[in-house]
N, C-alpha and C positions, 0 to 999 in steps of 0.2 A: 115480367117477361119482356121480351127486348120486343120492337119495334121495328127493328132493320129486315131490310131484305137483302135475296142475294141471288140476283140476277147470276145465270154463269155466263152470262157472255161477256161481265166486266167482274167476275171475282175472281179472286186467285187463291188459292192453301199455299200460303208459302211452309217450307220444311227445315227450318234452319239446325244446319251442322248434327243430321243425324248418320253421323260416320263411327267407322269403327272402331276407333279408338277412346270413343266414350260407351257405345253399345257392346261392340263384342266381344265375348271372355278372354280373350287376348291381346284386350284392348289396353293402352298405353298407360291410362287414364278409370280404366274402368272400375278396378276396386273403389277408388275416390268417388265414384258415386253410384255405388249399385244398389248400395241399402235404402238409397231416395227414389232409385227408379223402381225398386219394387215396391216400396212403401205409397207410390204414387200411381203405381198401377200404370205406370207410363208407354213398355209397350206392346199391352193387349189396347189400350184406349189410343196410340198411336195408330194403330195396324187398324181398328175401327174407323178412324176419323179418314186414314187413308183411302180405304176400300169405301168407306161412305161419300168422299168426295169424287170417287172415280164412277162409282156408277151414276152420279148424279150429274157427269159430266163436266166436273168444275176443273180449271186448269190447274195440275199441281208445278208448283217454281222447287227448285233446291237451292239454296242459300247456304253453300258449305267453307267450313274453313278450310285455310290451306297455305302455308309457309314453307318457307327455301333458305336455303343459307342467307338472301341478301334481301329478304323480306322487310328489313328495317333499315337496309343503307344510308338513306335517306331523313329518318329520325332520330332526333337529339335521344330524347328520353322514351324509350321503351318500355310500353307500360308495363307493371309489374307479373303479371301475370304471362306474357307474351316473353319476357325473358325468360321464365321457366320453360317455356313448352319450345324455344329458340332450342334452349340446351341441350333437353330431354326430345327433340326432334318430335313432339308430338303434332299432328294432322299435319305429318311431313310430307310433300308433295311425293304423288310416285310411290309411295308407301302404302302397303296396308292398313296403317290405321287412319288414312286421307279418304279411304274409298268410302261410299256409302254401307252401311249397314245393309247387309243382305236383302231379308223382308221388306226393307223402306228401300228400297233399289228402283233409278228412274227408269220411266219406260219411255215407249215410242210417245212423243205427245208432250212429253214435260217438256218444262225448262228449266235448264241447270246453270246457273249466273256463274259469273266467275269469281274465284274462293277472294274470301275475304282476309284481312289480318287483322284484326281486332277484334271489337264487339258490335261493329257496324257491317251488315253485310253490303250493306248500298256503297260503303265510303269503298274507294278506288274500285270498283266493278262497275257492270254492264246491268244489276239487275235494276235499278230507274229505268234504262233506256229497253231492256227487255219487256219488262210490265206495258212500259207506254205503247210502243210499237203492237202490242195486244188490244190495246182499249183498254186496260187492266185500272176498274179507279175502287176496288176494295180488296185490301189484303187482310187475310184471315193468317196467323202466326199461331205456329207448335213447333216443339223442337227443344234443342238444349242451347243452351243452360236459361235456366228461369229467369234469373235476375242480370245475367251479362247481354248473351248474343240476342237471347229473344227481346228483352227489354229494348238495347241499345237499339236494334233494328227496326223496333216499335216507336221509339221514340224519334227516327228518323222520318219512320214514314207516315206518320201524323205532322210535320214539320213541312213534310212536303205534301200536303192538303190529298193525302190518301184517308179513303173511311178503313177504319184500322178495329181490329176486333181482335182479343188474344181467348186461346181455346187455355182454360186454367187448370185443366188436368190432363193434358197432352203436354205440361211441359216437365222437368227436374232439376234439381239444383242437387250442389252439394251439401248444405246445411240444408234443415228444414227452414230454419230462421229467412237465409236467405232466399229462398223458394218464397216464402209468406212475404217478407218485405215486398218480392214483388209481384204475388197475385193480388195482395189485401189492400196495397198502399199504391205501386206503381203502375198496375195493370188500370185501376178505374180512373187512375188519374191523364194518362195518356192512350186511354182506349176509347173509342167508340162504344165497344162493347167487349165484357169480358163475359164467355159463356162455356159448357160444360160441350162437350162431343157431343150425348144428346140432344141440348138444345139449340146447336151450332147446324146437327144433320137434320134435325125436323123443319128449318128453316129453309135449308137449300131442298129438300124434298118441298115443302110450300110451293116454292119458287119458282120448281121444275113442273109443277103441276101446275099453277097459275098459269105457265109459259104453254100450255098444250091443250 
């Protein structure tokens, strides 16, 4: 069992890119990974981890995607994946399927960073400078996709000397493969801690009781 604690006056649940278009049945993208979100139980244990971090008072961030016509003016080579979702106008800004997923919908209190375009939510956004302006120095990570956005995002923010934790059954992929490559292989190698919604919320309840 882990060791960490988790003050909420410096932790955050970040949410990365739980929008419509990968969540809801009319979602762009959602057939392409519905059979992993149910198979991963992803959002009854999201909708848990969310509601467990709210009452525990922890600050929840959203970290969502979000592309425009001229999203990559700028870039030589568009990585491969981003030129599909260019064409097929998926997490197209102003769109339905950009907006957050109903149930996981921010409230008064969050913070919502500005959308990213790749698999880095920090690269060209506000959310660094959001976190810090908070005192924010542990981010806890769920959200989609297992091995792109939640990875690459992880792998940022342990680069920039954040305690970094991934919750390993709040996330989904489209393979299981790639899902496992990055709970088994990339989560313990660039996490602090990689932990289950149970033992992520028994911790921040510790904490909250420690604090009172």
């Amino acid at each position: 069992m882990t060791n960490s604690i988790y003050p909420t006056d410096v932790s955050a649940l970040v949410l990365v890119d739980v929008l419509n278009d990968f969540l809801a049945k009319d979602g762009k993208i959602n057939s392409w990974i519905q059979d992993q979100i149910e198979k991963v139980d992803f959002i009854r244990n999201m909708t848990r981890l969310i509601s467990g971090a709210r009452t525990a008072g922890l600050q929840i961030v959203y970290a969502p995607h979000g592309l425009h016509e001229h999203s990559f003016d700028d870039v030589k080579y568009v990585p491969l994946r981003m030129q599909t979702a260019m064409k097929d106008h998926i997490f197209w800004n102003n769109e339905f399927g950009s907006d957050f997923y109903e149930p996981f919908h921010p409230r008064s209190g969050d913070i919502v960073a500005g959308r990213h375009r790749t698999f880095n939510a920090f690269m060209g956004t506000d959310l660094d400078a959001q976190l810090k302006k908070r005192g924010i120095e542990k981010l806890i990570l769920a959200g989609l996709t297992s091995q792109t956005c939640v990875e690459g995002t992880g792998r940022h923010a342990t680069e920039a000397g954040y305690h970094l934790t991934f919750i390993k059954d709040a996330v989904a992929e489209f393979t299981p493969e790639a899902h496992r490559a990055a709970v088994d292989i990339s989560y313990p190698t660039f996490g602090h801690e990689v932990l289950t919604v149970d033992e992520f919320l028994a911790l921040v309840r510790e904490a909250v009781g420690n604090a009172t």
